[in-house]
C-alpha positions as CSV (number, residue, x, y, z in Angstrom):
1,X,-53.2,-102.4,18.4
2,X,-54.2,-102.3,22.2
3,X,-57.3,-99.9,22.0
4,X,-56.2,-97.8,25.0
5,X,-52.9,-97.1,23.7
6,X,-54.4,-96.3,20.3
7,X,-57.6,-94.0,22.0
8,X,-54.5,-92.0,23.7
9,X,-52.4,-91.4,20.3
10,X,-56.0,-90.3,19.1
11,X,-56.1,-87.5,22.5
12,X,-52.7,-86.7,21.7
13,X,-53.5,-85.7,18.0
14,X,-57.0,-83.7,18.7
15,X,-55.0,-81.9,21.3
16,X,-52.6,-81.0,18.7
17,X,-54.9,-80.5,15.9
18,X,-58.0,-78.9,17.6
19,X,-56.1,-76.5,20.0
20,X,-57.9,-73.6,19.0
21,X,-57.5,-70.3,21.3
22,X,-60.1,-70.5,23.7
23,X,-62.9,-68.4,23.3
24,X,-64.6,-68.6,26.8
25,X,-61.7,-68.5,29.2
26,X,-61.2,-71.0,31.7
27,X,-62.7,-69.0,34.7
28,X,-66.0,-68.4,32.6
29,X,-67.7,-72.2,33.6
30,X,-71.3,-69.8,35.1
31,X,-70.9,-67.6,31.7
32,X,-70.1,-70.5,29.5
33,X,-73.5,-71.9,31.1
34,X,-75.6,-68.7,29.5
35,X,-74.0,-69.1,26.4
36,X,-75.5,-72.7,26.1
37,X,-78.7,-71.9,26.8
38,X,-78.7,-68.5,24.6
39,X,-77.3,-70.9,21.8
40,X,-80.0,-73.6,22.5
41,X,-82.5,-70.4,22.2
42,X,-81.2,-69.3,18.9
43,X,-81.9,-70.9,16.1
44,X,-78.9,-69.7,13.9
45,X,-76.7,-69.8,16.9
46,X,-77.7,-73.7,17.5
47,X,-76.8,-74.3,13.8
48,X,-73.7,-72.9,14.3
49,X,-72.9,-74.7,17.4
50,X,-73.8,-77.8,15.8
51,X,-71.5,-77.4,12.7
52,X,-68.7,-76.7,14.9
53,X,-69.6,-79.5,17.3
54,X,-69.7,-81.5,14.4
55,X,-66.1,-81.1,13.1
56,X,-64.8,-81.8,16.6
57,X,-67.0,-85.3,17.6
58,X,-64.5,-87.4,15.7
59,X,-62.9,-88.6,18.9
60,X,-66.1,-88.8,20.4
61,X,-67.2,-90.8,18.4
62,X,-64.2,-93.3,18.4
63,X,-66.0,-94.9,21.4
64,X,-69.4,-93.4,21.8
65,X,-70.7,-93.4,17.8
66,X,-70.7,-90.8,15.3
67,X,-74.1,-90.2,16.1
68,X,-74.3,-90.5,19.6
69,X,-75.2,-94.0,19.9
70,X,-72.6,-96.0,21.2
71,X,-70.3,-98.7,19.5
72,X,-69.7,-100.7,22.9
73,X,-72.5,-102.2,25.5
74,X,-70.4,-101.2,28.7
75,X,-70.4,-97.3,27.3
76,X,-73.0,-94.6,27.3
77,X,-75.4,-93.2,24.4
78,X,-74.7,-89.2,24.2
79,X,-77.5,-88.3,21.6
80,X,-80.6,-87.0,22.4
81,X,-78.6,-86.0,26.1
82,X,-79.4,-82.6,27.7
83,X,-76.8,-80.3,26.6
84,X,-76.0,-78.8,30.4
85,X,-75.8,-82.4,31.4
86,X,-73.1,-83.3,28.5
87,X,-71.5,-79.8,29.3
88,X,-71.3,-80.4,32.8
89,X,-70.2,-84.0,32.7
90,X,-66.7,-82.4,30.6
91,X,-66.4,-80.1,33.1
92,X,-66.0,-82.9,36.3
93,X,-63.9,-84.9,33.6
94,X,-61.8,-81.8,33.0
95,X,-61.5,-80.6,37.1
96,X,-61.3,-84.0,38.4
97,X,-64.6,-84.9,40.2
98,X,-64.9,-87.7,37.7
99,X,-62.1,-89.9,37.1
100,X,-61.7,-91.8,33.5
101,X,-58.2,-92.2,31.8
102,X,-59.7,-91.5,28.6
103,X,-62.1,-88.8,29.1
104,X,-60.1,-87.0,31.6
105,X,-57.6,-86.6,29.0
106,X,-59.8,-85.7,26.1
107,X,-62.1,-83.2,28.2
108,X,-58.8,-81.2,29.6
109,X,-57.6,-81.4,25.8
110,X,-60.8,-78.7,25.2
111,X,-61.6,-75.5,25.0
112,X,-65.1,-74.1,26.9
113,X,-66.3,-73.4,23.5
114,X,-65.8,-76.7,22.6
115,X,-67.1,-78.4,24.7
116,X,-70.3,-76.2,24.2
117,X,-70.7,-77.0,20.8
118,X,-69.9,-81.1,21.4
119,X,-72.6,-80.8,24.0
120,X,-74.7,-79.3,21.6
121,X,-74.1,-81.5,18.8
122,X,-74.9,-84.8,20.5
123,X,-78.2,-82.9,22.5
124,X,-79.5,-83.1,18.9
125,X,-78.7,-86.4,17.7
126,X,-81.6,-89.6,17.8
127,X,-80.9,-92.2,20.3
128,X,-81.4,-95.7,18.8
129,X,-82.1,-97.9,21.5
130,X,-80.9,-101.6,21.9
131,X,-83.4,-104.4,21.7
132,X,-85.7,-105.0,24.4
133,X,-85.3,-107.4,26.9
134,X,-87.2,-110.1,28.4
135,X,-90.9,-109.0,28.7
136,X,-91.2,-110.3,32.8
137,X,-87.8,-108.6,33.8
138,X,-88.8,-105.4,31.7
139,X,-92.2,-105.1,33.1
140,X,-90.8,-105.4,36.9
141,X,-88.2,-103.0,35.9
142,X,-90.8,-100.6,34.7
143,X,-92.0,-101.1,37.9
144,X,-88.8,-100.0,40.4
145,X,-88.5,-97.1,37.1
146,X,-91.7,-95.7,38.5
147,X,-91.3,-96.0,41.9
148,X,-87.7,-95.2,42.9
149,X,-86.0,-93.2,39.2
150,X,-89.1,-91.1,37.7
151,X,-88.9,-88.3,40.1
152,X,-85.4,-87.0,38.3
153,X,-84.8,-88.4,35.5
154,X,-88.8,-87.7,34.0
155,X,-91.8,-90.0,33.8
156,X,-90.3,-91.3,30.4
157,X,-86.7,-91.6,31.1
158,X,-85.6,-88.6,29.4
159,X,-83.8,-86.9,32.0
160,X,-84.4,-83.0,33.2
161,X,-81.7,-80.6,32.3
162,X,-78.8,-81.8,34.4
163,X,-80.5,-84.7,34.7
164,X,-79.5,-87.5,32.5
165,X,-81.2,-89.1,29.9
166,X,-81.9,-93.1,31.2
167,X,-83.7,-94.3,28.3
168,X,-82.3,-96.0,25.1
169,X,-78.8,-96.6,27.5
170,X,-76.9,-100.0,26.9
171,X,-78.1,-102.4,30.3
172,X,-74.5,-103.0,30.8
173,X,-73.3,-99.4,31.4
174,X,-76.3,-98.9,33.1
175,X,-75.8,-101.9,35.2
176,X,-72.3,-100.9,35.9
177,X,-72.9,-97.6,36.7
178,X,-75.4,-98.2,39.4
179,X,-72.9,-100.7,41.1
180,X,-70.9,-97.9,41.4
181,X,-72.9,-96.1,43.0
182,X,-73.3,-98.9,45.5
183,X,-69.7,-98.8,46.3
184,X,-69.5,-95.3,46.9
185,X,-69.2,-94.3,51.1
186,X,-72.3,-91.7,51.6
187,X,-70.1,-90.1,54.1
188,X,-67.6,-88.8,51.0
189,X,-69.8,-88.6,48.2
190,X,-73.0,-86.4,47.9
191,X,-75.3,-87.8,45.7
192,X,-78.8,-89.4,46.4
193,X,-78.1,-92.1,43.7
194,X,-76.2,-93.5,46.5
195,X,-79.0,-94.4,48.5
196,X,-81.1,-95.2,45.7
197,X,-78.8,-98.1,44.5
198,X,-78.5,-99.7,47.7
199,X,-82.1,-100.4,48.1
200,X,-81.8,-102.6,45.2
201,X,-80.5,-106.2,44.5
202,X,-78.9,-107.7,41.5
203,X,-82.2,-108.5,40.1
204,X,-83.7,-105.2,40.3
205,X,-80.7,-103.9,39.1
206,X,-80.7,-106.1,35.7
207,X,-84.5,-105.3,35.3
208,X,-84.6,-101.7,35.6
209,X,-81.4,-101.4,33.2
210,X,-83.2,-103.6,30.8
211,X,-86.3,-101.7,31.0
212,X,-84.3,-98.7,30.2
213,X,-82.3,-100.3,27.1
214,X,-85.4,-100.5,25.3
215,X,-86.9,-97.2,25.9
């Protein structure tokens, strides 16, 4: 079966069976923001979060692993990912400022509470990175790391509240993702990643995503 086709029978069903009233209502994005952190704060709250996260990461995990880790090279790891950064990815998925025929479909198939507790559920979930690379291209990787990525995304690659998470990511999506950012016009699109990418060639950009798969 052609795997998109089959990943949108798969949106159609969770929409179907997970449409659960919502409980933070669709105007609520700044309150739905407290709730995360209160439940992040709360031990018995995080537990709950987490079961209910749980029950609705099936399609998730279709593509991105039942655990977080992903089943393909070209797509991202979501454990061990800051919660607000998960939530707040759904929420450009869902609104448009990201474009993906997959996710935009799942994340405008969810509730605000449920894409709390997804965002939850994979926050807490152990990254198991891919083998390491070559040590020469990993070591000058390391290097461009330091220099031109540690500032936001942490000394170790671990990303800073809405910062993501780099390390432990698949090279290839990593790879891909900052050619993107090459292609994007600085005049349109805010973002200093811009910028960043464009100071690098193809060989730093292989290093530094290899550096950061083995993390």
């Amino acid at each position: 079966m052609n795997p998109i086709v089959s990943l949108k029978r798969l949106m159609l069903l969770a929409a179907l069976m997970f449409g659960s009233p919502t409980v933070i209502q669709a105007d609520g994005v700044g309150q739905a923001l407290h709730e995360l952190e209160r439940i992040m704060a709360d031990t018995n709250r995080l537990r709950a979060s987490y079961a209910a996260g749980k029950e609705r990461m099936l399609y998730c995990g279709y593509c991105h692993g039942e655990d977080g880790n992903s089943r393909r090279d070209y797509i991202p790891n979501l454990a061990a990912q800051h919660p607000r950064y998960l939530f707040e990815q759904f929420e450009k998925f869902g609104d448009g400022r990201r474009n993906d025929l997959v996710m935009t479909e799942l994340a405008r198939s969810l509730s605000l509470q449920e894409r709390i507790d997804l965002a939850v559920y994979f926050s807490q979930q152990v990254v198991a990175p891919r083998p390491a690379g070559d040590p020469v291209q990993t070591a000058a990787g390391e290097r461009l790391y330091r220099r031109s990525c540690a500032t936001c995304h942490g000394p170790e690659a671990q990303g800073v509240s809405n910062m993501p998470r780099l390390a432990g990511q698949p090279a290839r999506y990593l790879e891909t993702a900052l050619r993107r950012f090459q292609q994007q016009n600085p005049a349109q699109d805010a973002s200093v990643m811009i910028a960043i990418s464009n100071a690098l060639n193809d060989d730093d950009i292989r290093a530094v995503a290899t550096f950061l798969q083995g993390r």
